[in-house]
N, C-alpha and C positions, 0 to 999 in steps of 0.2 A: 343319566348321571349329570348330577347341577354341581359344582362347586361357585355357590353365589352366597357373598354376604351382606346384608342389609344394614343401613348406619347404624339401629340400637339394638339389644337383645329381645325387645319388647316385637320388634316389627321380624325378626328374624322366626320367634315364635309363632306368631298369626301367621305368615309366610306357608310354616310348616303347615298349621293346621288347613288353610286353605289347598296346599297343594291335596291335602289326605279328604277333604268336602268337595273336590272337583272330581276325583280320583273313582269316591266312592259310586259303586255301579255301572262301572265303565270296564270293559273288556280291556288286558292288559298287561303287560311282564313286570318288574320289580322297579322304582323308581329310587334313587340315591339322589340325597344332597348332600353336600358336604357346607358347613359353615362357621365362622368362628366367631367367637364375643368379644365383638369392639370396645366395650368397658366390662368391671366389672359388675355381675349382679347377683345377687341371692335369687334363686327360682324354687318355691316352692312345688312340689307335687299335688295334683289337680285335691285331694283331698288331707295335705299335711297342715297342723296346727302353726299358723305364727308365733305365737306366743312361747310352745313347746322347743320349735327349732333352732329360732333363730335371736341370737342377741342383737336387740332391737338400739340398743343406746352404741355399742362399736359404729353399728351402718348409719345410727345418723349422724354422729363423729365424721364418720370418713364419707360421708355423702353416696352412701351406696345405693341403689335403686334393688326394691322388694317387688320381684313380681310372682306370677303363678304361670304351673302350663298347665294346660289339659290331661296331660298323659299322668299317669299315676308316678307309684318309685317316690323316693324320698326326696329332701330337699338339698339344694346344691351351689356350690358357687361355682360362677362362671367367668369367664375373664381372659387374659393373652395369655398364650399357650394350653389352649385346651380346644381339641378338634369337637365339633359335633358332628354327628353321624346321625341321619334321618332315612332310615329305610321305608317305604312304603312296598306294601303289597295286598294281593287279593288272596283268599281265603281259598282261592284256585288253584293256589299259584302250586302247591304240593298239599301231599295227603296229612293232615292233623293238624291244620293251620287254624280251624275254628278255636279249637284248643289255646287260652291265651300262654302255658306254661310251654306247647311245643312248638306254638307260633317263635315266641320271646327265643328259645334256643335256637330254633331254625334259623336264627339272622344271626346270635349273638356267636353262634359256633362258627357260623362265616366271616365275621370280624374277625374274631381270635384266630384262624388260623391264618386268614391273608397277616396279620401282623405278624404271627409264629412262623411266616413262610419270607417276613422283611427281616428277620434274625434276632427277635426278642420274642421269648417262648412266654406265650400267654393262655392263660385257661380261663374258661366259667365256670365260677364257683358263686355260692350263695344263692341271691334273689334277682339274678344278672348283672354281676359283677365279673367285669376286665380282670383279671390277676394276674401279677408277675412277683413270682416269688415270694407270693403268699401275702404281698400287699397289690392292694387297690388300686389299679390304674385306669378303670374306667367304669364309670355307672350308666345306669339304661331305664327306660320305663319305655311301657306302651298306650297306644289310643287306639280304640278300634272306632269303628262306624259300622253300617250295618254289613259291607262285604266285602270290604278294605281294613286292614287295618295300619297303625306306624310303630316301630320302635325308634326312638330317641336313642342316641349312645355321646356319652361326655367322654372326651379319652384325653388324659392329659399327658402332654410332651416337654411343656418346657414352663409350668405352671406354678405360682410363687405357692403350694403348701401351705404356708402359714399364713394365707387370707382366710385359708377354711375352717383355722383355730380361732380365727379373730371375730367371724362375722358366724359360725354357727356351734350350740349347744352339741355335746355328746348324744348323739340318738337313741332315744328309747328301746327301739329294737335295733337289734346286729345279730348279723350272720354268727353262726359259733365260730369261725375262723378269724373273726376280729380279734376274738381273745382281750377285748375290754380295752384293746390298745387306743391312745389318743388319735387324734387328725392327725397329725405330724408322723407318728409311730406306724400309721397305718398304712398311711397314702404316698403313693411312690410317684413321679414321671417317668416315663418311656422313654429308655434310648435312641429315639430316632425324629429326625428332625422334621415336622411340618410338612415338607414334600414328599416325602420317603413313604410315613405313614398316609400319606392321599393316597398316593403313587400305589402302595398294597391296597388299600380298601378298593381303588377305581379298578384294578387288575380283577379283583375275586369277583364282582358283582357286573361290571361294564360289560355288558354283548352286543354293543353298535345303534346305533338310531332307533328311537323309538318315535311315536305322536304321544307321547306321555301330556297329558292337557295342564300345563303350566301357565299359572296365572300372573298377570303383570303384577309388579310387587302395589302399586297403585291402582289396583283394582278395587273396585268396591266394595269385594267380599275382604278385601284383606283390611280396608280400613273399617270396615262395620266389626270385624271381630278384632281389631284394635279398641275400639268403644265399647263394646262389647260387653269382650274379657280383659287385652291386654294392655289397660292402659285405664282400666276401669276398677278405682281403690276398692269399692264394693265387693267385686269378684274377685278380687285378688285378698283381700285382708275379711274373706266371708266365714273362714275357722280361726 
């Protein structure tokens, strides 16, 4: 368990991915981070269109930074009051994990219930989506490698809503529980404040010390996949 956050959402994301390229093919139990975004940013999904998502004239109005991650899931905005959750694990770790739809439930059923067990009842529903009360309170994607893989989870606690009106289009596809509702209509915050919700996710997952091989955030690997990918207009503005 890491609860570490990096100065921009750009180096928070390489972060992740280097912890998930250190990870991969190493003997091993379940690694957490916990992190939050120091401003706000639009983050596409390793394969979602610009053009399609995101209102491109709002973010350079308000000087918002576009970037991409790896892991698939749609696009999102990120920013104060919105926890992310970085689960990593091996393909060992239980039975059907190859599987990327039982891997995705195997972590996402374990969030929602440490939060359904801090006293706001959350379910998975859709394409790994947080719910409370049939709104949206947290989104997810995954990245695999060849025998590690990570789910990403965004969960929002105390999070302005209507940035996500401002900086992103209605999406093409939705879960049928959307019910065609807007950003605002749709997307709820969590009753529970920042520590609270650590405080559950560190409880469900935490079993004591590990040698989990955790890279210095100034490590090579993490600034090469800064240039790379995260900080490289190419790969980021590539759909």
């Amino acid at each position: 368990m890491l609860d570490l956050t990096l100065a921009s959402v750009a180096e928070n994301l390489a972060f992740d991915e280097a912890l998930l390229v250190e990870a991969d093919g190493k003997p091993g139990p379940a690694f957490v981070r916990l992190w939050d975004a120091p401003e706000y940013a639009v983050v596409l999904g390793a394969s979602c269109r610009l053009a399609d998502d995101v209102d491109l004239e709002a973010c350079r109005a308000d000087g918002i930074t576009i970037l991409r991650r790896s892991s698939g899931g749609g696009t999102v905005v990120l920013g104060p009051g919105v926890l992310c959750v970085s689960v990593l694990l091996s393909e060992d770790a239980a039975p059907g994990l190859s599987r990327v739809d039982l891997a995705h439930n195997h972590v996402l059923e374990r969030i929602a219930a440490a939060i359904t067990g801090a006293g706001v009842p959350v379910d998975v529903l859709g394409r790994g989506d947080l719910v409370c009360g049939n709104r949206k309170c947290g989104g997810s994607a995954q990245r695999r490698q060849k025998s590690w893989f990570m789910v990403h989870c965004s969960i929002l606690y105390d999070f302005a809503i209507e940035r996500v009106a401002r900086y992103l289009k209605m999406p093409r596809r939705q879960p049928d529980y959307r019910e065609g509702r807007s950003h605002t209509e749709f997307l709820v915050n969590l009753c529970l404040s920042r520590q609270n919700l650590a405080n559950a996710i560190r409880t469900t997952f935490s079993s004591g010390a590990t040698d989990f091989p955790v890279p210095s955030a100034q490590s090579a690997l993490v600034q090469s996949l800064l240039s790379e990918k995260f900080l490289n207009r190419e790969w980021i503005e590539r759909f």
